[in-house]
LUMNUFI-540991 format. One record per atom (N, C-alpha, C, O): x, y, z. Coordinates in steps of 0.001 Angstrom, whole numbers, plus 500000, padded with zeros to 6 digits. Example, Ala and Ser with C-alpha at 12.3 -4.5 7.8 and 13.67 -1.06 7.14 Angstrom:
! residues 2
513190494310507800512300495500507800513200496700507800514236496681508465512850497750507080513670498940507140512900500030507870513409501138508039
***
This chain:
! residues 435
500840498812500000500000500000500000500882501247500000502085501133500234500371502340499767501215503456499620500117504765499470499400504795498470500017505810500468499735507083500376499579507453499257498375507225499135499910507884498275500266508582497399498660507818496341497784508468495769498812506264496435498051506032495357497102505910495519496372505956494529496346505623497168495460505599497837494819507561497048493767507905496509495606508032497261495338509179497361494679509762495524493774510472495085495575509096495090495178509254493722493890508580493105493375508987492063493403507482493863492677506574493574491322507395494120490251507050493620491317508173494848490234508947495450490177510396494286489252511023493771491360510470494240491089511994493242490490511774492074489700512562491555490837510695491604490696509875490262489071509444490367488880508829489318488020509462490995486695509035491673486911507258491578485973506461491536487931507003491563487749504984491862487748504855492990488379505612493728486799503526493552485899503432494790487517503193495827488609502892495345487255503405497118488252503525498100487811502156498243486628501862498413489011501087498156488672499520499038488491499294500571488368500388501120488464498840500956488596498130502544489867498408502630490311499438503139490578497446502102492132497480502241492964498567502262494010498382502885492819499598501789492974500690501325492350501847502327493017502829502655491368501685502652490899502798503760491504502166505076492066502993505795491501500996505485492673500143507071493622500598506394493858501642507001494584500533505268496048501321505781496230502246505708497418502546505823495275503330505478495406504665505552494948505377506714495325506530506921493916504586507728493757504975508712494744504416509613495164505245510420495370502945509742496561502808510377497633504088510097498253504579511040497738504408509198498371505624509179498597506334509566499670506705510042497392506895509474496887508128510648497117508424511577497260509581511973497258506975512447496661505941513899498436506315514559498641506818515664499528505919513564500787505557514175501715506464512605502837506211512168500922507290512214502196508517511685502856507917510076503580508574509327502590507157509952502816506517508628502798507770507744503716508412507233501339507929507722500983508946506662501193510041506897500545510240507925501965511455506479502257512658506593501250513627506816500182513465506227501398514617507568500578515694507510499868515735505875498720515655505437501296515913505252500710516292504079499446515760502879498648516118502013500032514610503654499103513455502467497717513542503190496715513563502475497558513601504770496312513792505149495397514143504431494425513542503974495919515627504311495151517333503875495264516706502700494142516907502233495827516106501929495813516021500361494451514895499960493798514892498916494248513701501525493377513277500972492024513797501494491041513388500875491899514285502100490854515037502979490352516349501741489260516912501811491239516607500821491286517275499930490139516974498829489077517485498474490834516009498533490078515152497862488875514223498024487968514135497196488926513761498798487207513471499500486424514551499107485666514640498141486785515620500248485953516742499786485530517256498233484356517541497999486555517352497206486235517754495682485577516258494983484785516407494053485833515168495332485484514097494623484397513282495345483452512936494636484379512965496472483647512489497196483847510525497421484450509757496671483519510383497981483586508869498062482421507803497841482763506657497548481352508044497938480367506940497311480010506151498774480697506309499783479074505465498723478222504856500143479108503833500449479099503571501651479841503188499810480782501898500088482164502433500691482943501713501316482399504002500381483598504264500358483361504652501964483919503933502792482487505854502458482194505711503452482057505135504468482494505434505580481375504179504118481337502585505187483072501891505180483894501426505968482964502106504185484962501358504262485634502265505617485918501818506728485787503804505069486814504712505661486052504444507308486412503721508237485195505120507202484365504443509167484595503457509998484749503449511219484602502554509139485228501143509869486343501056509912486722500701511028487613501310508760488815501751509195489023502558510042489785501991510825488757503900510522488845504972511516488231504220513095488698504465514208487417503549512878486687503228514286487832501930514647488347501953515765488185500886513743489123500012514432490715500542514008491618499721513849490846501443513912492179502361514362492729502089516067493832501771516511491679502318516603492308502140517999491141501064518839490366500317518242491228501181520169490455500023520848488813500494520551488303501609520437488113498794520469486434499286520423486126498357521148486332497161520937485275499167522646484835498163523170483630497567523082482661498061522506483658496226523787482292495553524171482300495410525289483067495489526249481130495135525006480185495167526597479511493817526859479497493182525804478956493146527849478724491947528354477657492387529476477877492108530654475979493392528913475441493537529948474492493186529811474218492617528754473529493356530817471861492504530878470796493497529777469783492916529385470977494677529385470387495221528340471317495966527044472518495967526774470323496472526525471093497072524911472061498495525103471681499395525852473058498563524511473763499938524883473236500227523487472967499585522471473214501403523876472594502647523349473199504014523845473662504404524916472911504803522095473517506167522377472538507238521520471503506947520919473096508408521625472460509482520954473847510408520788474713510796521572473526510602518946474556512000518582473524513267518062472509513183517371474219514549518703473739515406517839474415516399516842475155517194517421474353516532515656475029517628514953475463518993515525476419519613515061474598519498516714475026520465517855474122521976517160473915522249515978473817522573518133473128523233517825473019524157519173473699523794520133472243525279519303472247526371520731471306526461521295470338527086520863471343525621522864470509525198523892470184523858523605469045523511523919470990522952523034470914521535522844471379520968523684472309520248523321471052520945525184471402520096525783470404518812526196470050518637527362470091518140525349469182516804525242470090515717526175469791515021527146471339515906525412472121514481526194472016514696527519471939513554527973471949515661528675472225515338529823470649514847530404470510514443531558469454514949529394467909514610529674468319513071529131468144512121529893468813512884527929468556511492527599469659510619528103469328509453528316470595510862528279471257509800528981471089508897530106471336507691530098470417509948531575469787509031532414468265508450532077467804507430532588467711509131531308466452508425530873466529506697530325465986505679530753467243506895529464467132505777528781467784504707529922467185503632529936468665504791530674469310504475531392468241503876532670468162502704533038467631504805533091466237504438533965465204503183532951464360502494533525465389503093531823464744502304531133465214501201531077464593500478530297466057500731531567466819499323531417468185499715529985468907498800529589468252500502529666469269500597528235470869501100529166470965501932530067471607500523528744473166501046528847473541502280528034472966502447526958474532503239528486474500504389527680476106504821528058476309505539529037476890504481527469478531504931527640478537506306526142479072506234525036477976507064526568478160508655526001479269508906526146479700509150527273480174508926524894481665509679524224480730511018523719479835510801522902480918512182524140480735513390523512481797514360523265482993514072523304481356515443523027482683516524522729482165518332523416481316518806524171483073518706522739483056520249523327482879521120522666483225520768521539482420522436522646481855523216522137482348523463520838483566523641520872481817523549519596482926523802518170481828524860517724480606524728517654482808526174517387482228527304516716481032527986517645480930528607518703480395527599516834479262529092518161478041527723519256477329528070520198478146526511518812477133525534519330478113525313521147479313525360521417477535525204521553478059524361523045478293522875523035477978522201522054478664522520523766479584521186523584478755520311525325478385521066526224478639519068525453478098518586526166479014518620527019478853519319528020480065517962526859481295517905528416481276519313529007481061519543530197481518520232528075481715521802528936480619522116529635480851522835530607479318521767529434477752522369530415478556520867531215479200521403532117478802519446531317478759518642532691479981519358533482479899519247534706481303520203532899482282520550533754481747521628534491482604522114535229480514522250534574480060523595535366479926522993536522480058523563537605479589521514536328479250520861537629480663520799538538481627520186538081480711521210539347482067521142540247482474519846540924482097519248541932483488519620539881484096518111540443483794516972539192484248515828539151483022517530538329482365516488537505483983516345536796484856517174536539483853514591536606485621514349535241484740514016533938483514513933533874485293513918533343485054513541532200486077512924531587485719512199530659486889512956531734488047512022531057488484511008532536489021511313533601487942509660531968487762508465533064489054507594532279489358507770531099489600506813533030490233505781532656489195504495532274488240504362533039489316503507531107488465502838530458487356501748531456486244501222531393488483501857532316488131500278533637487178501127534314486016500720534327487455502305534917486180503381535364485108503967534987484227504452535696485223503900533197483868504211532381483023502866532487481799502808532599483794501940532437483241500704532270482446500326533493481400499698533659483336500948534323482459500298535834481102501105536189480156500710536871481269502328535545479974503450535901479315503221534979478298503907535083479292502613534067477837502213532950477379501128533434476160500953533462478452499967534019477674498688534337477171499026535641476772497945536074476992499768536380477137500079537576475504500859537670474493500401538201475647501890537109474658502822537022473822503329536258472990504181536570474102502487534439473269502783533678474111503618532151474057503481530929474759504389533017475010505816531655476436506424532208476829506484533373476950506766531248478630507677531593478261508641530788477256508361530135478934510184530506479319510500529511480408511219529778480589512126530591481237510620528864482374511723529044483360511861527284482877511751526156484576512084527616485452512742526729486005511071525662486121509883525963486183511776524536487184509953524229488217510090524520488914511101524600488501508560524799490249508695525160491001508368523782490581507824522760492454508973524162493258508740523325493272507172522490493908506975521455492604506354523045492518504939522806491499504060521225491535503159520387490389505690521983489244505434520433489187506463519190489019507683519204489368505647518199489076505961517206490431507643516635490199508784516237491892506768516950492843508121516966493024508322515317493497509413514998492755507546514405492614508330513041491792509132513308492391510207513272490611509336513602489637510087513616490107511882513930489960512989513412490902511080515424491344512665515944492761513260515257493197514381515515493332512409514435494512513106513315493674513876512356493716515063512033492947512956512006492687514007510593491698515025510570491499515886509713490886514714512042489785515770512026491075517231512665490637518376512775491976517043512872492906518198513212493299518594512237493368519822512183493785517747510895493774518687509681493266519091508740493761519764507835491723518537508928490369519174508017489950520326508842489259521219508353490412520346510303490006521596510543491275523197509927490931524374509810492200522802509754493051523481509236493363524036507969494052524992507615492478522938507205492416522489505656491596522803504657491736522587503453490291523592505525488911524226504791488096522656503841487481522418502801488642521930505084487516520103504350486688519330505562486146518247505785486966520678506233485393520474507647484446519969506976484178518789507203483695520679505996482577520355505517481941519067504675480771518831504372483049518395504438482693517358503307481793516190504129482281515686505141480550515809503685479220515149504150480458513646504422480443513236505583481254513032503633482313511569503862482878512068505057482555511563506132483785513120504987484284512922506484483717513298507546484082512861508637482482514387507382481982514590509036481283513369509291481153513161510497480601512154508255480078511039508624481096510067509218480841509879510408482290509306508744483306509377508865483818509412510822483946508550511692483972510942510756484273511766512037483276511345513225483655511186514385482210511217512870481125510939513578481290509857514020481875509530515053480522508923512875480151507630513515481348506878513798481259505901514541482707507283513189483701505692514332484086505950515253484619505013515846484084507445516038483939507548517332483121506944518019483609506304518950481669506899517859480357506680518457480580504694518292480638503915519243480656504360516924480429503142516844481822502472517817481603501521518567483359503132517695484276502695518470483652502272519890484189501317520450482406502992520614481724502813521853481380501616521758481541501142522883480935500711520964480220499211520855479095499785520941478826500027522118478158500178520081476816500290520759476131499143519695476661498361518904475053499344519961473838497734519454472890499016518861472181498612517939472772499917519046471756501009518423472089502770518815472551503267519843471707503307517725472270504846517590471075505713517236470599505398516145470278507001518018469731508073517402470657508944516789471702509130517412470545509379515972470821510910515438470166512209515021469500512368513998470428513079515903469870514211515876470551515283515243471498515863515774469961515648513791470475516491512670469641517860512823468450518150512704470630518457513092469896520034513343470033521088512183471068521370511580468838521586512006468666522469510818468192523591511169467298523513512012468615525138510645468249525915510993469231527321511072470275527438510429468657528394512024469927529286511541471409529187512904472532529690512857470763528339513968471674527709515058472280526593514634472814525969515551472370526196513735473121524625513141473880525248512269473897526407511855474768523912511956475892523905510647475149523644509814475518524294508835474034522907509491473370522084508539471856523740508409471304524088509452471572524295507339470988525638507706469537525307507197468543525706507804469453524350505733468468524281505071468158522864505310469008522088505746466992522528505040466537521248505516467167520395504289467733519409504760467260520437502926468092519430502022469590519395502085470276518631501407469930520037502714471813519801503655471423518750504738471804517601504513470618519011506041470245517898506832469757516804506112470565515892505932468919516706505772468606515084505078469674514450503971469494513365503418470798515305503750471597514380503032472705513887504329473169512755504468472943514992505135473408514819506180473530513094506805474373512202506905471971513372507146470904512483507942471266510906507131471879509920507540470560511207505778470921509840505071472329508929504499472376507746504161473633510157504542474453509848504784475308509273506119476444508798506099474482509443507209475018509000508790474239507753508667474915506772508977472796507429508243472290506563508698472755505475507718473273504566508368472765505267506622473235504683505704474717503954506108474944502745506144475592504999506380476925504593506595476993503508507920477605502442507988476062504235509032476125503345510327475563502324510723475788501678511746474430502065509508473823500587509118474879499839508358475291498742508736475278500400507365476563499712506739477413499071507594477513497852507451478029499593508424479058499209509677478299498644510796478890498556511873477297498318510729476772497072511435476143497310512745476267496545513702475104498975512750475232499618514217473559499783513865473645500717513068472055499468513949471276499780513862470930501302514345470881501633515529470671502273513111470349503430513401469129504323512461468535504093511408469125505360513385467630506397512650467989507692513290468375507955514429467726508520512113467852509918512098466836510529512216466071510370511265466233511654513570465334512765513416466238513931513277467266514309513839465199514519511972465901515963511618465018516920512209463889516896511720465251517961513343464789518549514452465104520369514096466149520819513626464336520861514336464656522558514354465396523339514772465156523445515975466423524169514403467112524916515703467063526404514882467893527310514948466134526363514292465905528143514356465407529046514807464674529957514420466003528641515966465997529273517440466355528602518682465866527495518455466849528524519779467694527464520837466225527087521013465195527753521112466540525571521019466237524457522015465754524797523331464525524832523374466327525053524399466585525470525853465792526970525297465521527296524142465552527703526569465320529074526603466838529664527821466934530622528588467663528682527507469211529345527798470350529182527218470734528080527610471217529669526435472625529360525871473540529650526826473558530720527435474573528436527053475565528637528076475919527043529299475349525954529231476750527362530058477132525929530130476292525698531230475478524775531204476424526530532300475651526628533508474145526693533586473299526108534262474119527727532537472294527951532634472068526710531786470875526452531632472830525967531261471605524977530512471679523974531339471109523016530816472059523728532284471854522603533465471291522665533857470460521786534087471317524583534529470148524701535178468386524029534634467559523345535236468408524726533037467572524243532497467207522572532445466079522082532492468318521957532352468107520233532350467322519978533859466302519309534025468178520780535004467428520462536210466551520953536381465828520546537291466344521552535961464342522198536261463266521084535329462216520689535834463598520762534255462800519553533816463302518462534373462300517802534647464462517716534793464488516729535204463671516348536773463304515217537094463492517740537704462945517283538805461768518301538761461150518591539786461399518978537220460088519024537318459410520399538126458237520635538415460442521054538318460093522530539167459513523541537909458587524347538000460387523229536663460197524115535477460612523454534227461692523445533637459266522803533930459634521901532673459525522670531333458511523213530892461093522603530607460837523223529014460358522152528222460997521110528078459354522352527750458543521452526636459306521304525755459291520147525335459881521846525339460564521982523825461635520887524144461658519752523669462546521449525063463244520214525065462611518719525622463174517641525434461757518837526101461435517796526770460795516744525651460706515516525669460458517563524841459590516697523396460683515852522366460588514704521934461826516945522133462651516631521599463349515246522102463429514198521461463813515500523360464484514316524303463269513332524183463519512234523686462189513550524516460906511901524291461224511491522794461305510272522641461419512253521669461216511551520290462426511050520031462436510124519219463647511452520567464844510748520198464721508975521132464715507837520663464640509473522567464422508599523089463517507049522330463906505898522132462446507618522124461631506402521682461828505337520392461402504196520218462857506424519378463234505815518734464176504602519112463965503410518887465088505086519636466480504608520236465845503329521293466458502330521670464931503585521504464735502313522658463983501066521637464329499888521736462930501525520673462656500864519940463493500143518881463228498970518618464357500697518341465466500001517515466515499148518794467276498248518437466434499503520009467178498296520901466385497509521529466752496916522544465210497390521030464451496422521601463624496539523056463126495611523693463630497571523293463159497682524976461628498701524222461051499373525078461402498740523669460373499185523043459134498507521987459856497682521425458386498399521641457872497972520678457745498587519501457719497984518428457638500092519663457711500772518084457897502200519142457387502088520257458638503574518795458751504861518843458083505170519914458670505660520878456616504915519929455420504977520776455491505110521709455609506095522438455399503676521894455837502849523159457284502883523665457713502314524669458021503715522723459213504197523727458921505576523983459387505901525075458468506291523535458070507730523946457108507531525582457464508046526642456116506838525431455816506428526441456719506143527761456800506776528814457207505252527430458624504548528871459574505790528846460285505898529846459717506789527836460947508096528804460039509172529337460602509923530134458906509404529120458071510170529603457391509529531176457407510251532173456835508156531221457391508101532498458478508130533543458094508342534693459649507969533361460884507877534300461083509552534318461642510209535196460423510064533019460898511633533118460000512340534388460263513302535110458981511550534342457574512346535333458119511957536748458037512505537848458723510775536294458344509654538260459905510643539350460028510730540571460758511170538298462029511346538806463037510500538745464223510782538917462602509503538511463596508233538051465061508527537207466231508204537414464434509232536257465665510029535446466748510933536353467972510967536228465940511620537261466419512407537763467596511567538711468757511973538777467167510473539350468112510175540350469292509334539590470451509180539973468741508889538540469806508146537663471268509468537630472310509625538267470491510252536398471299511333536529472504511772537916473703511667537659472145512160539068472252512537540381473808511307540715474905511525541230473119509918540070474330509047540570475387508756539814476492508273540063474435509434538075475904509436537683477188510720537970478392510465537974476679511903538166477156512913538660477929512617539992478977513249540122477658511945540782478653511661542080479766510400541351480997510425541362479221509768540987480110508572540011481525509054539319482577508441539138481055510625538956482412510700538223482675511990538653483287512754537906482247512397539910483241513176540852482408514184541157482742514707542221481685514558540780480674516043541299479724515429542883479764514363543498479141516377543027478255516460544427477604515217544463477282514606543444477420514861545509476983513539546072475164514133545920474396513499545197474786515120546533473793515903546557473366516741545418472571517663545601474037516368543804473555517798543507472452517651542622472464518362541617471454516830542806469434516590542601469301517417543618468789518465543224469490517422544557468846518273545563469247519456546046468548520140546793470531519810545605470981521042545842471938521815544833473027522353545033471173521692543693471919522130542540471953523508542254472749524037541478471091524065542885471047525859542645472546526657543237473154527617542764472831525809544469474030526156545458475091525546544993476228525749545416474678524453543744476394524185543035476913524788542155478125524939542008475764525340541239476466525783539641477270527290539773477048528005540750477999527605538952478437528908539445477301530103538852476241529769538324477529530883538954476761532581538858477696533114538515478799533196539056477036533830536867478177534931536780477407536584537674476238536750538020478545537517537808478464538272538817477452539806538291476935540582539095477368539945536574476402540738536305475301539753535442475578538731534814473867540438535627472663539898535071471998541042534588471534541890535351471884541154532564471603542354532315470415541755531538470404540680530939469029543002531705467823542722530512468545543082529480469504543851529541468102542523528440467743543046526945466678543263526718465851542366526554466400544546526645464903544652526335464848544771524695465843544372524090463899545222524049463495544903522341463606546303522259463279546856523309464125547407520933463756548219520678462266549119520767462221550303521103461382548500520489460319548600520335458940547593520439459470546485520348457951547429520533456888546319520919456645545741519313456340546160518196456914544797519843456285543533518456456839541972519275457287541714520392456514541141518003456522539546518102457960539036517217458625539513516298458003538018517910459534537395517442459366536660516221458623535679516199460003537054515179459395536419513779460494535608513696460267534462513308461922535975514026463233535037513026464207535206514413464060535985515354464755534669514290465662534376515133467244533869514807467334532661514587468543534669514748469718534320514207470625533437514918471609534053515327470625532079515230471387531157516497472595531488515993473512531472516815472848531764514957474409531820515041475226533194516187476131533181517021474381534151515673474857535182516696474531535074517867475355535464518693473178534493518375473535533866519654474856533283520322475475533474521369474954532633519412475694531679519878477246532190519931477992531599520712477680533076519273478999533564519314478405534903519946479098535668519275477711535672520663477378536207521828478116535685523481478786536324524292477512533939523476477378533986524194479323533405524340480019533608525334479865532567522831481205532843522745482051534143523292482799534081524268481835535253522566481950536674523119482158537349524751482732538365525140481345536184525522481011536309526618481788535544527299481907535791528499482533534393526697483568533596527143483068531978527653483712531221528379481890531761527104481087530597527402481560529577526054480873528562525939482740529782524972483085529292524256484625529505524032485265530165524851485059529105523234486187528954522757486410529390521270485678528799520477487213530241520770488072531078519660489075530300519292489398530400518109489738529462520029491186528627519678490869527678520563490026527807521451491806526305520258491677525570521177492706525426521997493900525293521727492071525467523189492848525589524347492793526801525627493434526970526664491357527719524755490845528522525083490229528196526123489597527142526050490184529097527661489585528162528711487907529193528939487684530400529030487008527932528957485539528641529450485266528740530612485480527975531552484761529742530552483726531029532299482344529531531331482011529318530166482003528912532665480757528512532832479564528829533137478501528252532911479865530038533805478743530946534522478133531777533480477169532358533979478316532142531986478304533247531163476708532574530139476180531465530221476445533398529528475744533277528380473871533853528801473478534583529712473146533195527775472264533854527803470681533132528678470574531922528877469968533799528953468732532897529855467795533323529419467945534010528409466439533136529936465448533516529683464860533904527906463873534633527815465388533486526866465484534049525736464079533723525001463513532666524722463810534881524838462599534773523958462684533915522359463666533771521631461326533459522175461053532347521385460072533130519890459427534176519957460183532533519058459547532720518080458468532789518426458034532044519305457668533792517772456088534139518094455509534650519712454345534701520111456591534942520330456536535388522077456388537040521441456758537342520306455888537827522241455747539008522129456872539511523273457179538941524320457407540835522691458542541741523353458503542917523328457548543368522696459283543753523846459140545050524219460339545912525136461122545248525815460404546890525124460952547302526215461068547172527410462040547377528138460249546889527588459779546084529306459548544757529398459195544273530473459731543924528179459418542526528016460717541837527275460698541385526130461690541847528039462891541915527526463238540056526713462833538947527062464135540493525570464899539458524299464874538401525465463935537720525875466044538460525833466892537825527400467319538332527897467297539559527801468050537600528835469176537890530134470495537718529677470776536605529232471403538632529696472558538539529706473464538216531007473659539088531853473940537079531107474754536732532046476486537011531676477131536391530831476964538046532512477889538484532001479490538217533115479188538091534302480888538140532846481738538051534016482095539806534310482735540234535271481423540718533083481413542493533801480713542956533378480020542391532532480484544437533793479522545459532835480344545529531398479501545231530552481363545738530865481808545923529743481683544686529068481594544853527851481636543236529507481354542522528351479816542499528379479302542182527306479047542751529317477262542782529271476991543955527666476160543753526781477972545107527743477763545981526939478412545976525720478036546764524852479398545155525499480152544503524101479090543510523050479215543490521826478130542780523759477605542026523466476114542310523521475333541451523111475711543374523965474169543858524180473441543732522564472738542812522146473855544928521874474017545039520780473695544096519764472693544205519057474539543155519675474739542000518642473228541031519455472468540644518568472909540765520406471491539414520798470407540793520646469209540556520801470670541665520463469235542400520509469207542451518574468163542810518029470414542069517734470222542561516410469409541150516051468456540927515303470321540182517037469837538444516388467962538162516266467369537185515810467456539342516821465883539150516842465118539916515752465084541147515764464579539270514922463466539673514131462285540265514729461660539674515610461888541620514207460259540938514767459494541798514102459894542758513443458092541367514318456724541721513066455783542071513875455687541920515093454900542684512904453480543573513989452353542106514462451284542287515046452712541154514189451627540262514362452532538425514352453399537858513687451601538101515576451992537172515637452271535758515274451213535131515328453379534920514887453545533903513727453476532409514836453425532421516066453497531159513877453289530036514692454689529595515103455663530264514758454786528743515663456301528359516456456502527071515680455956525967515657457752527809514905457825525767513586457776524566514390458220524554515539457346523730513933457805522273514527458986521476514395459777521377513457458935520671516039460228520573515976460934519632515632462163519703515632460342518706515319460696517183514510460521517804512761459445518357512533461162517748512016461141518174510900461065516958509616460535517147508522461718515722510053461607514454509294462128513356510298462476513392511478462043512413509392462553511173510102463655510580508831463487510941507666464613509777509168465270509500508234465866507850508447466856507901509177465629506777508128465801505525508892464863504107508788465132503136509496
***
C-alpha cells in the first residue's frame, strides 16, 4: 500500500477499498501517513467524494484504528449524537432516561465547536464532575449505574482525531464523507447495538436548510447501518435554541428544572421523548417509537431520570447531593443584564448563530483551542419565536463576568431578533425522520 496512490485513487473518483481505507487509517493511527498526504486526501474526498461503500469502508477503518469496546450487559447499549446546535442540551435529559429504562448508555461526547456548546463543557460547570475516566472506570459506571458520559480517550478511534485536526486546518470540515466518517467511528468505536441521530437544521446549526440535513441524515444513517450499528435519524429545528438558555451553567440549570420538574421546558422535553423512543425501539426495549416515547416520559415524570442522573454525577466526581441542591452548586456569573426589544412587536426570526457567538463573546466558548471557558456566562430567559417583546418585556438575560462585556455584546442578541406587527406560529420541531 502506499499514500500517494490511495490518494490518487480517490482523486481519480475509483471506489476507496477496505484494504485501502485500514492502511490509511493505520496511518493516521501511528504517523505513517504525513501531515501532508492527510490534507491532500481530505482534499480530495471533499472535491470528489467517496460513494456509500467508500464511506462505510473509511468508518470502519477509523473506528478500528484504535480500541472498540464491548460490553457483556443485561440490556442494549445505546447512544444518541447530535450535529450540535444552541441550547441543545438533550444528552444530559437522555442519557439518564434511557438508562432508567433498562438501556446502557457509555456517552463519548465533545466540546463546544464554533458558536454551538459542547456537552462535556455544560457537565464541567458541575464542580468536580471528570470527564476524562480511565476505560476500567467508564466501564464500571455504565455497568454500575446505567450511563457515563464523558470525553474519548486517546485509545478510540485516533485516526479520527489526526485528521479531524487537519480538516480543521484544511477548509475540508465540511465534506458530508468525512463529518460522517468523524462521527460515527467515534460513536460506533463505543460498541453500541443502536444509535439516534439528531440532525439540526436551521439558523443555530451547521446544517441551515433542511436538504443539507437530510443528506446529512441519510448519509450517517446509511453509513452506520453499513458498519453494522442499527440506526435512525430525526431531523429537528434549531431556528431558534432548544433550551430558553445558551451557556454551560444555565443549561443545566435548564436540564434540572425539567428533570425534577420545578420548570419543565417542553421543547426540550419533546425533543428528548422523540429521540428517546426511537432509540429504545430500535434496541428492543420498546415495541415501536410509541411505546418508547411512552417509557421516557414516564421515568421523566416519576424522577427516576432524575436520580439516575444525580448518581451518575457523584460517580464521576461532582456532588453527592447535587438533585437536591443544585442551585448552590452551579456557578453565577456576577452581572445579570435585561435586553429589552427596541420597540413592541413579536419574534418572527431568530439568528442562532449570533447567539451563539454572543454567548462565545462572553467567554462561554472557545476562539482557539485551548481557550479556557467562564461557565457561569451566556444567555437565559430568551425569547422564542412568536413570544411578544418590548421594552419592558425583555429578548433575554445577559449573564455576564462584567459590565463591559454585558455591553460589548448587548448590541449584537438584541440585532439576532426579528420581529413583526403580528403574531407567527412556532415551527415544529421534529422536521423528518430519516431511517
Amino acid at each position: 500500500m502506499d499514500a500517494r496512490r490511495i490518494i490518487a485513487h480517490v482523486r481519480d473518483r475509483q471506489p476507496l477499498a477496505e484494504a485501502e481505507a485500514e492502511w490509511f487509517a493505520r496511518g493516521l493511527a501511528d504517523g505513517t501517513v504525513s501531515d501532508a498526504q492527510a490534507a491532500a486526501f481530505a482534499m480530495a474526498v471533499l472535491c470528489r467524494g467517496l460513494g456509500e461503500g467508500g464511506r462505510v469502508a473509511l468508518t470502519r477503518a477509523m473506528r478500528d484504528s484504535g480500541e472498540v469496546l464491548a460490553w457483556d450487559l443485561p440490556g442494549p447499549v445505546l447512544d444518541k449524537h447530535s450535529t450540535g446546535g444552541i441550547g441543545d442540551c438533550t444528552s444530559l435529559l437522555l442519557a439518564p432516561a434511557l438508562a432508567a429504562c433498562g438501556a446502557f448508555v457509555p456517552m463519548v461526547s465533545g466540546r463546544g465547536l464554533g458558536h454551538t456548546g459542547g456537552t462535556l463543557d455544560k457537565l464541567e460547570a458541575i464542580p468536580g464532575y471528570r470527564t476524562a475516566l480511565p476505560p476500567d472506570e467508564f466501564r464500571r459506571i455504565v455497568a454500575a449505574g446505567g450511563c457515563a458520559i464523558v470525553a474519548a480517550s486517546d485509545r478510540l478511534a485516533p485516526a479520527d482525531r489526526r485528521l479531524y485536526a487537519i480538516r480543521d486546518v484544511t477548509s475540508t470540515v465540511e465534506s458530508i464523507d468525512l463529518i460522517t466518517a468523524s462521527i460515527l467511528s467515534k460513536k460506533l468505536a463505543a460498541g453500541l447495538e443502536a444509535l439516534v441521530l439528531d440532525v439540526k437544521c436551521g439558523s443555530g446549526a451547521f446544517m441551515t436548510t433542511v436538504a443539507d440535513a437530510e443528506a446529512l441524515a441519510r448519509a450517517l444513517v446509511a453509513t452506520a447501518q453499513g458498519a453494522g450499528c442499527m440506526t435512525r435519524a430525526l431531523i429537528t429545528d434549531m431556528s431558534q435554541p432548544l433550551a430558553a438558555a445558551a451557556g454551560n451553567a444555565l443549561e443545566v440549570i435548564e436540564v434540572m428544572e425539567t428533570l425534577t420538574g420545578t420548570s419543565v421546558n417542553h421543547a426540550l422535553w419533546d425533543v428528548t421523548v422523540a429521540l428517546g423512543g426511537e432509540v429504545l425501539a430500535l434496541g428492543g426495549l420498546a415495541a415501536d417509537a410509541a411505546e418508547g416515547e411512552e417509557k421516557l416520559e414516564a421515568v421523566l415524570r416519576s424522577g427516576r431520570a432524575a436520580e439516575v442522573f444525580g448518581a451518575m454525577v457523584a460517580a464521576q466526581g461532582g456532588p453527592a447531593d447535587f438533585v437536591e441542591r443544585w442551585p448552590d452548586r452551579l456557578p453565577a456569573a456576577p452581572v445579570v443584564r435585561e435586553i429589552g426589544a427596541e420597540r413592541r412587536g413579536f419574534v418572527t426570526a431568530i439568528d442562532g448563530f449570533a447567539l451563539g457567538m454572543a454567548v462565545v463573546d462572553l467567554g462561554g466558548g472557545r476562539r482557539v483551542q485551548g481557550d479556557r471557558v467562564n461557565p457561569s456566562v451566556g444567555l437565559s430567559e430568551i425569547a422564542g419565536i412568536g413570544e411578544e417583546v418590548a421594552p419592558d418585556l425583555p429578548l433575554a438575560l445577559v449573564h455576564a463576568p462584567s459590565e463591559a462585556a454585558a455591553d460589548a455584546v448587548e448590541r449584537a442578541v438584541r440585532a439576532a431578533f426579528t420581529l413583526g406587527p403580528e403574531e407567527v406560529d412556532d415551527p415544529p420541531l421534529v422536521l423528518a425522520r430519516v431511517g
